[in-house]
C-alpha positions as CSV (number, residue, x, y, z in Angstrom):
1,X,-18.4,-2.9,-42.7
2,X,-15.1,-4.4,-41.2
3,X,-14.4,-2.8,-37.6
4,X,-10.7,-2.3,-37.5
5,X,-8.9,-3.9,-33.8
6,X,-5.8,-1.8,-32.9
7,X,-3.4,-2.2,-30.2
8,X,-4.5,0.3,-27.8
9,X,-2.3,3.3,-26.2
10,X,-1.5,1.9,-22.3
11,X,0.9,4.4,-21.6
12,X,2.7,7.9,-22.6
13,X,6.1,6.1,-22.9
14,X,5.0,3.3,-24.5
15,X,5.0,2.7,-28.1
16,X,5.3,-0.9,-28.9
17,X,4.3,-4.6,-27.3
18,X,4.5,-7.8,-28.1
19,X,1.3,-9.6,-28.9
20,X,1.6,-12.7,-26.5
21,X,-1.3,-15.0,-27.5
22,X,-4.5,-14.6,-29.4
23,X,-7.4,-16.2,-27.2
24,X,-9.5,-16.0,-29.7
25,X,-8.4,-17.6,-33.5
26,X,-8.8,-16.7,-36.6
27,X,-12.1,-17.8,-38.3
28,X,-13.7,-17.4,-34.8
29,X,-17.2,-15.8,-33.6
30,X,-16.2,-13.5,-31.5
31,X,-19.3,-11.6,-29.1
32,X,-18.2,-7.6,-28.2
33,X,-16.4,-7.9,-24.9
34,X,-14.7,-10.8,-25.3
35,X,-10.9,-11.3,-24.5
36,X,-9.3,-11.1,-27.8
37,X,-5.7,-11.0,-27.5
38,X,-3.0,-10.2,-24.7
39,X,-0.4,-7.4,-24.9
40,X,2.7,-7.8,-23.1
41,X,4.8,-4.3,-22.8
42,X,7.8,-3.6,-20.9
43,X,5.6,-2.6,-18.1
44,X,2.2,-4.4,-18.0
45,X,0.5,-6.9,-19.3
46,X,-3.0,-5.7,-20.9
47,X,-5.9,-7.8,-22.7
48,X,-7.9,-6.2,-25.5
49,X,-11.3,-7.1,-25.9
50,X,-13.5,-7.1,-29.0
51,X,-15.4,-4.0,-29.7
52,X,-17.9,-5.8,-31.8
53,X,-19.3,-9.1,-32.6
54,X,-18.8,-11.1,-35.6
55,X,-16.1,-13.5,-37.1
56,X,-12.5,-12.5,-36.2
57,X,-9.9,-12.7,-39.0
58,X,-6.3,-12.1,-37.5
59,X,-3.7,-10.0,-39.0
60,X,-1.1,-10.5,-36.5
61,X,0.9,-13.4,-35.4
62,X,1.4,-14.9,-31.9
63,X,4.7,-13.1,-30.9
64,X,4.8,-10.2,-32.7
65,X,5.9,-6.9,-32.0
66,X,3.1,-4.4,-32.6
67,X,3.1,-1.4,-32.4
68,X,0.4,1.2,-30.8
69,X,-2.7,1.9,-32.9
70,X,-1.5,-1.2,-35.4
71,X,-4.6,-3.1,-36.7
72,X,-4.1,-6.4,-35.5
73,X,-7.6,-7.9,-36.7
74,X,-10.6,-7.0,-38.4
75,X,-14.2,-8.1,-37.4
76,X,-16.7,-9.3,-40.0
77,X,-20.0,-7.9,-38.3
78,X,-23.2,-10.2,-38.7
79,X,-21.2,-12.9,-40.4
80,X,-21.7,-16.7,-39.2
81,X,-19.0,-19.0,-38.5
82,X,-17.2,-19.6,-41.4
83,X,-18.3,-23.3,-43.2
84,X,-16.0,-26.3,-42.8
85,X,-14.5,-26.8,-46.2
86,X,-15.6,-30.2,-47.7
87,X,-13.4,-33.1,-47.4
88,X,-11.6,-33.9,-50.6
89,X,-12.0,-37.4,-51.9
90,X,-9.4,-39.7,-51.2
91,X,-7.3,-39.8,-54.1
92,X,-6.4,-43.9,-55.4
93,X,-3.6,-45.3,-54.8
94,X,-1.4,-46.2,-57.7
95,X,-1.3,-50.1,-58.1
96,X,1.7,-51.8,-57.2
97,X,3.7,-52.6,-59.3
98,X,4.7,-56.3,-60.3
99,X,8.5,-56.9,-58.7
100,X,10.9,-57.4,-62.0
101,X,12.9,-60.6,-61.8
102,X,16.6,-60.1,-61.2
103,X,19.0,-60.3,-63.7
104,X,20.9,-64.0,-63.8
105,X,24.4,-63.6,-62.5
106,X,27.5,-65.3,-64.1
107,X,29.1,-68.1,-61.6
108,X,32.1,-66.2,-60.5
109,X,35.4,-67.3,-61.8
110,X,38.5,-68.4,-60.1
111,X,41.6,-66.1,-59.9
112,X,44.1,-66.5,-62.5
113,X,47.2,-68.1,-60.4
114,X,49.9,-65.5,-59.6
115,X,53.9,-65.7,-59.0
116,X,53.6,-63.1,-56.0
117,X,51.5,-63.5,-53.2
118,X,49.6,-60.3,-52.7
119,X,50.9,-57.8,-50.2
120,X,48.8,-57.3,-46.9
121,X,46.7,-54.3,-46.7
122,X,47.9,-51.7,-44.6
123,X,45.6,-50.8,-41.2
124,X,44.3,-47.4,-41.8
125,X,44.3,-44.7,-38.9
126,X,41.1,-43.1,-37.7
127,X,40.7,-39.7,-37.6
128,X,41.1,-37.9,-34.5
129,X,37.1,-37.7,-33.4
130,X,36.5,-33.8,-33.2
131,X,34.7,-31.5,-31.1
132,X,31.3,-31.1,-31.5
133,X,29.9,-27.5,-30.9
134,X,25.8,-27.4,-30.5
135,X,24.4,-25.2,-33.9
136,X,22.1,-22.7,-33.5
137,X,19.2,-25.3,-34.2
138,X,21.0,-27.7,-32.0
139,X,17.6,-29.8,-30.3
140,X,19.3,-30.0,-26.8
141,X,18.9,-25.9,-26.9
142,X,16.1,-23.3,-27.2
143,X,15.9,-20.0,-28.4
144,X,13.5,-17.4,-27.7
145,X,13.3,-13.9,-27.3
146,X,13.1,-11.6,-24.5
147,X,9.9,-10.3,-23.1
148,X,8.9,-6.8,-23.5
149,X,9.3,-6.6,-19.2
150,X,12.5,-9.1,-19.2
151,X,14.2,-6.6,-21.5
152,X,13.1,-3.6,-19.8
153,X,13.9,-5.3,-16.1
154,X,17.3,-6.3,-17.6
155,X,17.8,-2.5,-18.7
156,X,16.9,-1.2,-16.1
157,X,19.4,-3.2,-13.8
158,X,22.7,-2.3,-15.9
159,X,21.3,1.5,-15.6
160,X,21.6,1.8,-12.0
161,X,24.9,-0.3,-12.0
162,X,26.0,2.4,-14.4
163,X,24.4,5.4,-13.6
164,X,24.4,5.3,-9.8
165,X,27.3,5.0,-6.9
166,X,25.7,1.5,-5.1
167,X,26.5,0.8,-2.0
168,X,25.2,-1.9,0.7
169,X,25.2,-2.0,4.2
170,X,23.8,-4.5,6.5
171,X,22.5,-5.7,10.3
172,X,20.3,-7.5,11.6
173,X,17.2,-8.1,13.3
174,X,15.2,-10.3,15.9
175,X,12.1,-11.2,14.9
176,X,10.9,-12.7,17.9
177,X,8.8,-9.5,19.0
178,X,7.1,-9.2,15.8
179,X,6.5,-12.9,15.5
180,X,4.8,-12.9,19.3
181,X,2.5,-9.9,18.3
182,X,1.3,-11.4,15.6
183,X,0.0,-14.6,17.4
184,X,-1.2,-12.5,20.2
185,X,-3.1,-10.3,17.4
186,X,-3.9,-12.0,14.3
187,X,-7.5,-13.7,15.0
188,X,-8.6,-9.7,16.2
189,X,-6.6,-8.6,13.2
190,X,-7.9,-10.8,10.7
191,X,-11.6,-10.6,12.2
192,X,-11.4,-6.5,11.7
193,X,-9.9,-6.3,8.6
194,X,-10.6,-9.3,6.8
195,X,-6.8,-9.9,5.7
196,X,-4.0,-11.6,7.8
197,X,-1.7,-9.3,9.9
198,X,1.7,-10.1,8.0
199,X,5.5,-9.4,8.6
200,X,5.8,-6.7,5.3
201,X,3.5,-4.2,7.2
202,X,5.8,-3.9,9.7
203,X,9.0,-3.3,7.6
204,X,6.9,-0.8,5.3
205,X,6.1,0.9,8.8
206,X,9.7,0.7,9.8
207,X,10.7,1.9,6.7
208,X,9.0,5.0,6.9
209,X,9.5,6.0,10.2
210,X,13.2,5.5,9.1
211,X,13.2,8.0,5.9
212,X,11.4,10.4,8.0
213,X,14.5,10.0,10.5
214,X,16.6,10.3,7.0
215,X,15.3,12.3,5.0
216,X,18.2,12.0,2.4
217,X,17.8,8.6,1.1
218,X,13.5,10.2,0.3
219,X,15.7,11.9,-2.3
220,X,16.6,11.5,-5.9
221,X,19.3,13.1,-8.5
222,X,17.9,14.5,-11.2
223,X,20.5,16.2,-13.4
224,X,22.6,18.3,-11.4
225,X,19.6,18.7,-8.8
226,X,19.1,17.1,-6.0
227,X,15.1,16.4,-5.6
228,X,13.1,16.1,-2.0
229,X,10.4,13.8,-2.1
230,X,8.0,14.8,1.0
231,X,5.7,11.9,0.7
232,X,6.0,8.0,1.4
233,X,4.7,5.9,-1.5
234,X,6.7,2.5,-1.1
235,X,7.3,-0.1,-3.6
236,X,7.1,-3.8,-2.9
237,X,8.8,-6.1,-5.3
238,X,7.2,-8.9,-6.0
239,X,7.7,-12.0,-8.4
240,X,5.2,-13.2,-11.3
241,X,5.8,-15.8,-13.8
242,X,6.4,-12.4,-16.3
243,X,9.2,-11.1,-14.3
244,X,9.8,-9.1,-11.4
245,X,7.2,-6.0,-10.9
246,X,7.6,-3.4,-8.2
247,X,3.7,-2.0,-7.5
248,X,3.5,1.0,-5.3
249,X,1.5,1.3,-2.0
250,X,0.4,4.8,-2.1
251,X,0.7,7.1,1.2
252,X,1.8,5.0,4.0
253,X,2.7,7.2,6.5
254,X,-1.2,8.0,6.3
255,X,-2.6,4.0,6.4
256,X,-2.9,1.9,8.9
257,X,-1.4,-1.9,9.3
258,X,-4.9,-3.1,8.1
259,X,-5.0,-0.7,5.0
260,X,-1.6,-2.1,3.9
261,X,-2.4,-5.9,4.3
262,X,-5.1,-5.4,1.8
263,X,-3.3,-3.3,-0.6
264,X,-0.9,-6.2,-0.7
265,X,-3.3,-8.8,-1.0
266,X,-5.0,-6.7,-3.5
267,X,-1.5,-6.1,-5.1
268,X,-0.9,-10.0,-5.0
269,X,-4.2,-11.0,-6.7
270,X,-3.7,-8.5,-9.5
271,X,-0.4,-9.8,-10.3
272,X,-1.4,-13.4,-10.4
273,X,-4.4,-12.5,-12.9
274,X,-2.2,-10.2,-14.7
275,X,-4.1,-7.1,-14.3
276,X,-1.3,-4.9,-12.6
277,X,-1.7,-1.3,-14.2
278,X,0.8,1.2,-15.6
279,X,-0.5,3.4,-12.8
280,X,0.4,0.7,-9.9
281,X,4.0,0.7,-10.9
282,X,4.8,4.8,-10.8
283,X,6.1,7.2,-8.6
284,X,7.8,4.8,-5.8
285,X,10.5,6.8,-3.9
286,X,11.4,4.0,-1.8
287,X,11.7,0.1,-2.8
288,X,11.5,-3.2,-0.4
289,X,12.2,-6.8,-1.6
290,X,11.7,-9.4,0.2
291,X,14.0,-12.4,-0.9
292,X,13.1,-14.6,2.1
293,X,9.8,-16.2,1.1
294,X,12.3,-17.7,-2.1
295,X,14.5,-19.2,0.9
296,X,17.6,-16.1,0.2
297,X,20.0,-15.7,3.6
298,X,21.5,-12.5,2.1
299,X,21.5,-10.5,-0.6
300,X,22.8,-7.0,-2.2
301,X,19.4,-5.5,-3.6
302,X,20.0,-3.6,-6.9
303,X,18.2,0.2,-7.2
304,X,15.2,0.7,-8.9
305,X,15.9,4.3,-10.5
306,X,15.6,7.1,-9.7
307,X,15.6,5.9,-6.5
308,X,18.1,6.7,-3.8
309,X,17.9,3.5,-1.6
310,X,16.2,-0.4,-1.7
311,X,15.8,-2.5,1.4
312,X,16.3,-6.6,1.4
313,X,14.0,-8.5,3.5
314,X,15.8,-12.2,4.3
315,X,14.9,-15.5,5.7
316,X,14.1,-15.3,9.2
317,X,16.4,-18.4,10.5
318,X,16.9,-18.8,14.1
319,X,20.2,-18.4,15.4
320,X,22.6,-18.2,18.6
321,X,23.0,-14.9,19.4
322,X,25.0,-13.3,22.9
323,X,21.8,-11.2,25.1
324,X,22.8,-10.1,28.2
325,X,25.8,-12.4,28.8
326,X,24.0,-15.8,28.1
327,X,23.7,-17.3,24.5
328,X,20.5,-17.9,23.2
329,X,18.5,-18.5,20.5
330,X,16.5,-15.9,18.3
331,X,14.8,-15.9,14.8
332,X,16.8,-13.9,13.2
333,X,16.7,-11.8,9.5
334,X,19.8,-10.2,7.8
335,X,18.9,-6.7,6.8
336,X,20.5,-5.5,3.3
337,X,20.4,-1.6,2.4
338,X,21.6,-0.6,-0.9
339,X,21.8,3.0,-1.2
340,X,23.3,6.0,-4.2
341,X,26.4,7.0,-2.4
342,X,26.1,10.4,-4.4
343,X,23.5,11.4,-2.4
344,X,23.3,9.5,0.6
345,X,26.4,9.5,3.3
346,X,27.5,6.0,4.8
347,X,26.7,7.4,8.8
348,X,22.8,8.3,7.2
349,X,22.7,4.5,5.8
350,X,23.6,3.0,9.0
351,X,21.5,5.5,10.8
352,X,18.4,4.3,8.6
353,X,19.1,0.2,9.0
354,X,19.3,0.6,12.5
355,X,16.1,2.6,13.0
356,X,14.6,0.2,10.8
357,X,15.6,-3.0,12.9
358,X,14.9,-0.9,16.1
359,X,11.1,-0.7,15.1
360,X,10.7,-4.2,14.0
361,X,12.6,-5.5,17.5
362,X,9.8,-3.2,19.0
363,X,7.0,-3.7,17.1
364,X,4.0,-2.3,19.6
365,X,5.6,1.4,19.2
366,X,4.5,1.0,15.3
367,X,1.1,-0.2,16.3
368,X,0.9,2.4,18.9
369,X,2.2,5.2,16.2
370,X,5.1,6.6,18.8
């Protein structure tokens, strides 16, 4: 008996995906476990293995939009691969045919003499050349169709923008303490922990200690409420070939600098295999994107609803900047905080950048927890 492959359920809010590619084809032995197709969805990317072995016939296309519990294959159990069809024999060519000889033509005759010589022609005027305007099949274009995440990313943006009051506000910071405590401490660091001591631990540090300073922007509007979070589970954008994804470190007020290098390592690896869960992405209350490593100077980061504020991370360039009377130079990074003005004041903004950049200019008070 044929065993039925269905899309499977990956979510509550989920109903349909686009099948992305088939790594198996049709025709194909398939063993139970193997990787049969991938499902892209508007908020993870999920492959389906089969739950049986046999010969795999496809009822789905490459690109399709499926929806959850569709059959999208059936598998032939105990079948063997199916038997190349025989060659059919070369059918003859028809013989050419003999060339027919071409029909004699009559010398041509002279004009018959005439009174009037003939009028010269007139020189006709081209055409004005017009326009051209590509078609939708034009070659110099291609058309394709949104992704299941592009669409929801792009929906997602023009929500805030619409639902929200953005605002942005911006300092900046010297990076030079947190650059020297990093040389001093990264062979200890990396010895202990097994992962690299890098600058995003800091600024997820800073950025707590900040919303426990402001407790506002660790809010949300919901309706005509106004909802509290009381815990610290901070989101870290980050860039895959699929689109932006925001996973969520879980608890940070509670984990140390080591315990948030590897969740962001473990983060990073996920997304690059494509394994990033539904679950990794929910139930951030605070969001940090870092458009430095792509080379940014400044930026005003967009809010990931329902949250109330979104810090931008820039390139650390040094600069000349005026400390205690004498010019000098720094590495320094621009610091962008967009925030909902409905629920968070201008004077709590600036209060939150400015504890931020006070605890990444004084790093050791992080390390130290004071």
């Amino acid at each position: 008996m044929n065993v039925e492959v269905k899309v499977p359920t990956v979510g509550e809010s989920i109903t349909s995906g686009i099948l992305s590619a088939w790594h198996k084809k049709d025709g194909d032995a398939v063993n139970a476990g193997d990787v049969l197709f991938t499902l892209e969805t508007d908020k993870v990317s999920t492959e389906v293995n089969a739950p049986e072995s046999g010969i795999l016939r496809t009822q789905a296309a490459e690109g399709d939009e499926v929806k959850i519990d569709q059959v999208v294959a059936v598998i032939e159990p105990g079948a063997g691969a199916p038997a190349a069809k025989a060659a059919e024999p070369a059918k003859p060519e028809p013989a050419a045919k003999a060339p027919e000889p071409e029909p004699t033509k009559a010398p041509a005759q002279p004009p018959p003499p005439s009174a009037t010589p003939p009028a010269p022609p007139k020189k006709e005027e081209a055409p004005a050349a017009k326009p051209k305007i590509a078609a939708p099949d034009d070659p110099r274009t291609t058309r394709k169709k949104l992704t299941p995440l592009r669409r929801k990313i792009a929906a997602q943006l023009v929500m805030a923008q619409h639902t929200a009051a953005i605002l942005t506000t911006f300092n900046e910071c010297d990076m030079s303490g947190v650059m020297t405590l990093r040389k001093e401490m990264q062979e200890e660091f990396t010895k202990k922990h097994g992962v690299k001591l890098g600058f995003m631990s800091f600024f997820i540090k800073s950025v707590v200690d900040a919303l426990k300073a402001v407790p506002s922007i660790n809010s949300r509007m919901d309706g005509d409420d106004l909802v509290q979070n009381n815990y610290y589970d901070i989101g870290v954008a980050v860039g895959t070939e699929r689109g932006l994804i925001v996973p969520v470190l879980r608890n940070c007020d509670q984990k140390s600098f080591g315990d948030i290098e590897s969740d962001l390592v473990g983060y990073a690896v996920k997304a690059r295999e494509g394994k990033i869960g539904l679950d990794d992405l929910q139930g951030g209350i605070f969001t940090i994107s870092n458009g430095g490593v792509y080379g940014s100077l400044l930026s005003t980061p967009i809010l990931n609803p329902p949250q109330s504020g979104i810090l931008g991370m820039h390139k650390i360039q040094e600069r000349p900047v005026a400390e205690k009377g004498q010019v000098v130079i720094r590495p320094m990074m621009y610091l962008a905080l967009s925030y909902d003005h409905r629920v968070v004041d201008g004077k709590e903004a600036v209060t939150f950048l400015i504890r931020v950049k006070d605890c990444v200019e004084n790093p050791a008070r992080l390390l130290l927890g004071t």
